[in-house]
N, CA, C and O atoms as CSV, one atom per row, in Angstrom:
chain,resi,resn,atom,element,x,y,z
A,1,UNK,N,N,-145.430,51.989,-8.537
A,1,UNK,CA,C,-144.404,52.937,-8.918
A,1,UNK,C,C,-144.155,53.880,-7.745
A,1,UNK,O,O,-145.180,54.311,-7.217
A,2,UNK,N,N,-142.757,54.364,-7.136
A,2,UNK,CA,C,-142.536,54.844,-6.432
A,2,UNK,C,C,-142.984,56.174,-6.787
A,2,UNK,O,O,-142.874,56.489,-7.971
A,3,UNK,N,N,-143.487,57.037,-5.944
A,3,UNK,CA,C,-143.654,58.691,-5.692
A,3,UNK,C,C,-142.687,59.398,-4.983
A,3,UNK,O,O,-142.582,59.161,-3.779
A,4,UNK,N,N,-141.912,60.277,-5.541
A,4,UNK,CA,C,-141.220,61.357,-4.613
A,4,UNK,C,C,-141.766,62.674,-4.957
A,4,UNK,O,O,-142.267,62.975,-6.041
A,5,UNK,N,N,-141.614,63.473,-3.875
A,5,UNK,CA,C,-142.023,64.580,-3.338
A,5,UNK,C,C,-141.505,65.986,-3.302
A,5,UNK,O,O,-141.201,66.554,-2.253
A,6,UNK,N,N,-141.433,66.439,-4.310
A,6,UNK,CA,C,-140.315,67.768,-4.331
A,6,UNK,C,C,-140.748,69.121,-4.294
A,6,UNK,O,O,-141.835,69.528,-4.703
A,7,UNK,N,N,-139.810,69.818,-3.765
A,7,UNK,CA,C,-140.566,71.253,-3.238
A,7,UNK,C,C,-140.020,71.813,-4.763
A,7,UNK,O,O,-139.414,71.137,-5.595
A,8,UNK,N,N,-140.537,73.691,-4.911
A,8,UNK,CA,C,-140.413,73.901,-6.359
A,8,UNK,C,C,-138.980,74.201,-6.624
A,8,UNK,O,O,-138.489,74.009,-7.736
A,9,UNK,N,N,-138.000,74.881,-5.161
A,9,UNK,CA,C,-136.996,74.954,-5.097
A,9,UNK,C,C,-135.945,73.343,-5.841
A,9,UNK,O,O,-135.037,73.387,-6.671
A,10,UNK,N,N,-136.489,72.206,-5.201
A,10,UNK,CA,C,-135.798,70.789,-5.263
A,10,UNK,C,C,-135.549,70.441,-6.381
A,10,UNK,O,O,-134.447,70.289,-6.907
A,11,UNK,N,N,-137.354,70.187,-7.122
A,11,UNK,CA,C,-137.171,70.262,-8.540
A,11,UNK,C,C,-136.121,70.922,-9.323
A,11,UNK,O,O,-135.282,70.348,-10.017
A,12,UNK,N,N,-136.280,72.489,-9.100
A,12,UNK,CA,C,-135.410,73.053,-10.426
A,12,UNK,C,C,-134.352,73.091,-9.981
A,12,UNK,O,O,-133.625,73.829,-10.645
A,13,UNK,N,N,-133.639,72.423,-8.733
A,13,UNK,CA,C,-132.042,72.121,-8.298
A,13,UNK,C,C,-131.773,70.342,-9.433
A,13,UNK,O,O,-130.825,69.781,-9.982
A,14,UNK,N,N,-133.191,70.105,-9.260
A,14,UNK,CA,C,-132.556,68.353,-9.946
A,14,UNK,C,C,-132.922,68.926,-12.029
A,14,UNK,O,O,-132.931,68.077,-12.920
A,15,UNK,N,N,-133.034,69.625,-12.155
A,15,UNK,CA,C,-133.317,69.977,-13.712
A,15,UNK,C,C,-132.039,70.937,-13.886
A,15,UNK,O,O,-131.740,71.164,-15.058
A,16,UNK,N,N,-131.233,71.540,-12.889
A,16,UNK,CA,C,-130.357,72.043,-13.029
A,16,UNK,C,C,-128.759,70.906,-13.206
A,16,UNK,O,O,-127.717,70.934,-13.861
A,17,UNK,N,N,-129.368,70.065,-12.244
A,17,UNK,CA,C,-128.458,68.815,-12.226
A,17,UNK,C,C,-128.866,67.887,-13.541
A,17,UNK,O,O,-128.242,66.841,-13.720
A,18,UNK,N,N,-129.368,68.074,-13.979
A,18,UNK,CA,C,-129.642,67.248,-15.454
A,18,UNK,C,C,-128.961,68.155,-16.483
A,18,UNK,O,O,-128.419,67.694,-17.487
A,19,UNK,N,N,-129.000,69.205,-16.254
A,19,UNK,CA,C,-128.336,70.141,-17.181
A,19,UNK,C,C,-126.809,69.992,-17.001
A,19,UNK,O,O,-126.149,69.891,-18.035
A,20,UNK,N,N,-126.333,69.973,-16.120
A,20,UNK,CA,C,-125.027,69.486,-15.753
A,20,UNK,C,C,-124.530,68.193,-16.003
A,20,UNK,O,O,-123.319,68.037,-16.160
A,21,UNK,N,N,-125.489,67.033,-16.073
A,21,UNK,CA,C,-124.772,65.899,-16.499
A,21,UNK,C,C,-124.915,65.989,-17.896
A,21,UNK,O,O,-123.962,65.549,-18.539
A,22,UNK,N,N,-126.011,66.519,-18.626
A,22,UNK,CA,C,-125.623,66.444,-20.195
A,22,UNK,C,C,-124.387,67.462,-20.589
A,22,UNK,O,O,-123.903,67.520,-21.719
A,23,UNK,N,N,-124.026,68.131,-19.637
A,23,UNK,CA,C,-122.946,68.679,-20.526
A,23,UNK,C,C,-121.592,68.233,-20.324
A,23,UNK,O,O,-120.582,68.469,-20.987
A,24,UNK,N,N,-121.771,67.491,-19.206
A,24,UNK,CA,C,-120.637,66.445,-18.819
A,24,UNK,C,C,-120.836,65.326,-19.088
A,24,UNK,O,O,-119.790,64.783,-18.731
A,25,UNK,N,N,-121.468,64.577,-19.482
A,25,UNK,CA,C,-122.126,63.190,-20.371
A,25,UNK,C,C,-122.352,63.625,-21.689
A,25,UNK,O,O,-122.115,62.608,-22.341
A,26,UNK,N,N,-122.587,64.288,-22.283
A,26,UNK,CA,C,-122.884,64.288,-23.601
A,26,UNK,C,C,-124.433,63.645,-23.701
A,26,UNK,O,O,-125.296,63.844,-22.845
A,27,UNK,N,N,-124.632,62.775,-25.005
A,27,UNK,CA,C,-125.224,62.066,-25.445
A,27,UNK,C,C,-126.042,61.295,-24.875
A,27,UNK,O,O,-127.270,61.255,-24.940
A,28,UNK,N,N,-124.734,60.193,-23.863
A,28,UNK,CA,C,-125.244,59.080,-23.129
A,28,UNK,C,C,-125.854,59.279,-22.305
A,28,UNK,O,O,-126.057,58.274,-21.623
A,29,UNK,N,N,-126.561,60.630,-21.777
A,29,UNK,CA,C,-127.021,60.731,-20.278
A,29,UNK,C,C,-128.328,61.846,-21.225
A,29,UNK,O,O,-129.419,61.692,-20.676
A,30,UNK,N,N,-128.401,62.644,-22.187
A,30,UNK,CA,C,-129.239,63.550,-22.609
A,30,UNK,C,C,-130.792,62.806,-22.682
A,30,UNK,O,O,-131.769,63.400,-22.225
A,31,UNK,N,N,-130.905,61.508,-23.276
A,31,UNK,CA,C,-132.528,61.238,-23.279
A,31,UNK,C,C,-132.891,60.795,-21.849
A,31,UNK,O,O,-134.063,61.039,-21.559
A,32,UNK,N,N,-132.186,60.220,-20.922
A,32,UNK,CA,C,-132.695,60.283,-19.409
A,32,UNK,C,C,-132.867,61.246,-18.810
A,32,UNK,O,O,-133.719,61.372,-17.930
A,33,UNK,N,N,-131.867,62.335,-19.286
A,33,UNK,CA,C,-132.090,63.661,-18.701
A,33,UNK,C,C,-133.226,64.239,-19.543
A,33,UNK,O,O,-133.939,64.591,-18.604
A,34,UNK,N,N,-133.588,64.426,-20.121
A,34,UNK,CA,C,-135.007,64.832,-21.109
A,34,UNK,C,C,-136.579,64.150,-20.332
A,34,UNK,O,O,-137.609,64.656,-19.886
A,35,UNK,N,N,-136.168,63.076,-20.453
A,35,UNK,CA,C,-137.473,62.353,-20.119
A,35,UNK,C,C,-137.549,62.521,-18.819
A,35,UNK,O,O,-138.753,62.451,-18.571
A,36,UNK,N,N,-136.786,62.760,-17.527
A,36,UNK,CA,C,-137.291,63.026,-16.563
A,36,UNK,C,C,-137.154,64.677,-16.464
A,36,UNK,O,O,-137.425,64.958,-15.296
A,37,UNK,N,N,-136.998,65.288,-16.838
A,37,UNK,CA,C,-136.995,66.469,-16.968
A,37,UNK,C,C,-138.334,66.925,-17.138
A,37,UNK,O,O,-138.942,67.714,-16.416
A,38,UNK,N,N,-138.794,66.254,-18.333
A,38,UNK,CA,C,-140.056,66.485,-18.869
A,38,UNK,C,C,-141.181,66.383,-18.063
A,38,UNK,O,O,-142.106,67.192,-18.128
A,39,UNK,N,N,-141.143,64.982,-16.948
A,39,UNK,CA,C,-141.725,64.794,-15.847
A,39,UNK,C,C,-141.975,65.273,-15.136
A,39,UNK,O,O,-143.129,65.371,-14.719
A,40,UNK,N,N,-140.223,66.190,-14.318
A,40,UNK,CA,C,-141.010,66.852,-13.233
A,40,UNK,C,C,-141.527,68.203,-13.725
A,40,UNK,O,O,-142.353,68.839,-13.070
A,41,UNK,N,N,-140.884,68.759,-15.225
A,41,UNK,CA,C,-141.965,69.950,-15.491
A,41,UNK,C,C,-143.157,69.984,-15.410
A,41,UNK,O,O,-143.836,70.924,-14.996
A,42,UNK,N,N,-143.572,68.797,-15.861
A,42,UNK,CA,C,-145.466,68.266,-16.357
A,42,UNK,C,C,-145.786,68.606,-14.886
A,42,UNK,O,O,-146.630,69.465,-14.631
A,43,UNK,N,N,-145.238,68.057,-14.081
A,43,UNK,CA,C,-145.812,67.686,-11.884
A,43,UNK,C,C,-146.000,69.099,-11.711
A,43,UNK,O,O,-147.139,69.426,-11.377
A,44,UNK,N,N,-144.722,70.481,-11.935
A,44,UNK,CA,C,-144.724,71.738,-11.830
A,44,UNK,C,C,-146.012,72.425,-12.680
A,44,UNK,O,O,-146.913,73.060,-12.131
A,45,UNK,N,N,-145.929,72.200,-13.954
A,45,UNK,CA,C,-147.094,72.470,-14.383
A,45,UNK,C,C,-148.580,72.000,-14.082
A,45,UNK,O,O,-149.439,72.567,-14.758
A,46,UNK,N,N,-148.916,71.258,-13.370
A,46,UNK,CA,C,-150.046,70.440,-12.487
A,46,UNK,C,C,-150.063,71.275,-11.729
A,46,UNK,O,O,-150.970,72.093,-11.577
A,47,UNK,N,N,-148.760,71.175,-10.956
A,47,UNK,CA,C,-149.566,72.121,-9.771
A,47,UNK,C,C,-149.513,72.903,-9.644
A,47,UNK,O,O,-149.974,73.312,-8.578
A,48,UNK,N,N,-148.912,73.874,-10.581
A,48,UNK,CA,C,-149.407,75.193,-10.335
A,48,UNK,C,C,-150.854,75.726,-11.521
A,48,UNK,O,O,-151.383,76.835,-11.593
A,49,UNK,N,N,-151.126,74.620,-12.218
A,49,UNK,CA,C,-152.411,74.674,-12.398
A,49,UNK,C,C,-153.419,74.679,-11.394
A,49,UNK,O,O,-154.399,75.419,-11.305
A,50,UNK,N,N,-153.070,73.803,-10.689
A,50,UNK,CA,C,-154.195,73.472,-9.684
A,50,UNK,C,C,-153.776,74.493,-8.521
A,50,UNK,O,O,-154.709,74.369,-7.728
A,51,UNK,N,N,-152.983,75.333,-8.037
A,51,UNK,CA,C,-152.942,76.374,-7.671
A,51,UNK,C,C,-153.972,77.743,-8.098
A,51,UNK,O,O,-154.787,78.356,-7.408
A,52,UNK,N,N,-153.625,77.891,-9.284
A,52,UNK,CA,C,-154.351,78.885,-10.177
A,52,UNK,C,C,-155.692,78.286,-9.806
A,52,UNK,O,O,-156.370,78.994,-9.062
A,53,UNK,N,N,-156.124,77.320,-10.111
A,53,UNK,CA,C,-157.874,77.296,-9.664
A,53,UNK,C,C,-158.157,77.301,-8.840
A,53,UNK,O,O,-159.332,77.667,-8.853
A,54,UNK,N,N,-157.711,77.034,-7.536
A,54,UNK,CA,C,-157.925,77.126,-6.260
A,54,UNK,C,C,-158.326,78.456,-5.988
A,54,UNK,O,O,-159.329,78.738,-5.331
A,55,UNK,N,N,-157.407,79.419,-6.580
A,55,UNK,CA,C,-156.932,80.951,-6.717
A,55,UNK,C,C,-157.986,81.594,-7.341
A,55,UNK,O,O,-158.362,82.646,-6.825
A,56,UNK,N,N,-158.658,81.116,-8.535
A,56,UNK,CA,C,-159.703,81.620,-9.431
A,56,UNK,C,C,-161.112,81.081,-8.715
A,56,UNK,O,O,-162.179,81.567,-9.091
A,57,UNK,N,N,-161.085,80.194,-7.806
A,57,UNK,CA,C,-162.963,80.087,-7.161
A,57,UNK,C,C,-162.960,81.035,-6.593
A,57,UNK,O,O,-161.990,81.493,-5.988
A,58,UNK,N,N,-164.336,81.645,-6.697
A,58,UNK,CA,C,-165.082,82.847,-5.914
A,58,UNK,C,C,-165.357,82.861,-4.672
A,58,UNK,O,O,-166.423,82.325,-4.367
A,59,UNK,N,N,-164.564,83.427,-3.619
A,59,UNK,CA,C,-165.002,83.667,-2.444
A,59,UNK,C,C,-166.677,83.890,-2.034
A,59,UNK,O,O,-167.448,84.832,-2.218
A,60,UNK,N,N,-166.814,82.699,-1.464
A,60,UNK,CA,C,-168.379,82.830,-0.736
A,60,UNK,C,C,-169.350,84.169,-0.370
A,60,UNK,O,O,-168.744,84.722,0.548
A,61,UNK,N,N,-170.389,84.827,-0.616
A,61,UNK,CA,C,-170.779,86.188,-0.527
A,61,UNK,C,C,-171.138,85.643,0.888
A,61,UNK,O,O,-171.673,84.540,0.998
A,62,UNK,N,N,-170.824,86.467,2.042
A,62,UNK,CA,C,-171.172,86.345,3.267
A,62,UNK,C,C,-172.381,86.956,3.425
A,62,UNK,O,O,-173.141,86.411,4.225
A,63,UNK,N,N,-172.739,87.885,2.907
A,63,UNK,CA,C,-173.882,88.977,3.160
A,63,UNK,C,C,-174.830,88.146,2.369
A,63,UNK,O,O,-175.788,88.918,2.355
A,64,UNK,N,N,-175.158,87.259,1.803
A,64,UNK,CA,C,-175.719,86.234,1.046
A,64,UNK,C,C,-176.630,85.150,1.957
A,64,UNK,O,O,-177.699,84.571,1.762
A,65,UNK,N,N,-175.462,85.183,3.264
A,65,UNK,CA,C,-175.482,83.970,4.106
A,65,UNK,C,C,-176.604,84.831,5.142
A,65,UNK,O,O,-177.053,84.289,6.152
C-alpha cells in the first residue's frame, strides 16, 4: 500500500478539499470523502499523540550523573 506524507498544514488543505467536493458532489463523493478524512485525522491524531509523549518523558537529572 502506498504511503504519502503530509505536513499538518497539507492535511487540513486536503480535508478542506473534501469539504468542498461534498458540497459540490453531494452524495456521490460524501463516503470517500468521510473515509479518507477519517484517515488522515486518525495519522493527525497519532502524531500528535506521539508528540505529547515525547513531550511528557522526564528530562535526565544531570546532577544524578
Amino acid at each position: 500500500m502506498p504511503a504519502i506524507t503530509l505536513t499538518d498544514q497539507e492535511a487540513q488543505a486536503a480535508i478542506q478539499l473534501f469539504d468542498l467536493a461534498v458540497k459540490s458532489g453531494g452524495l456521490q463523493v460524501a463516503k470517500a470523502a468521510v473515509v479518507l478524512t477519517d484517515k488522515i485525522a486518525d495519522a493527525i491524531n497519532r502524531s500528535q499523540a506521539g508528540k505529547a509523549a515525547e513531550d511528557s518523558e522526564p528530562e535526565p537529572d544531570i546532577a544524578a550523573i
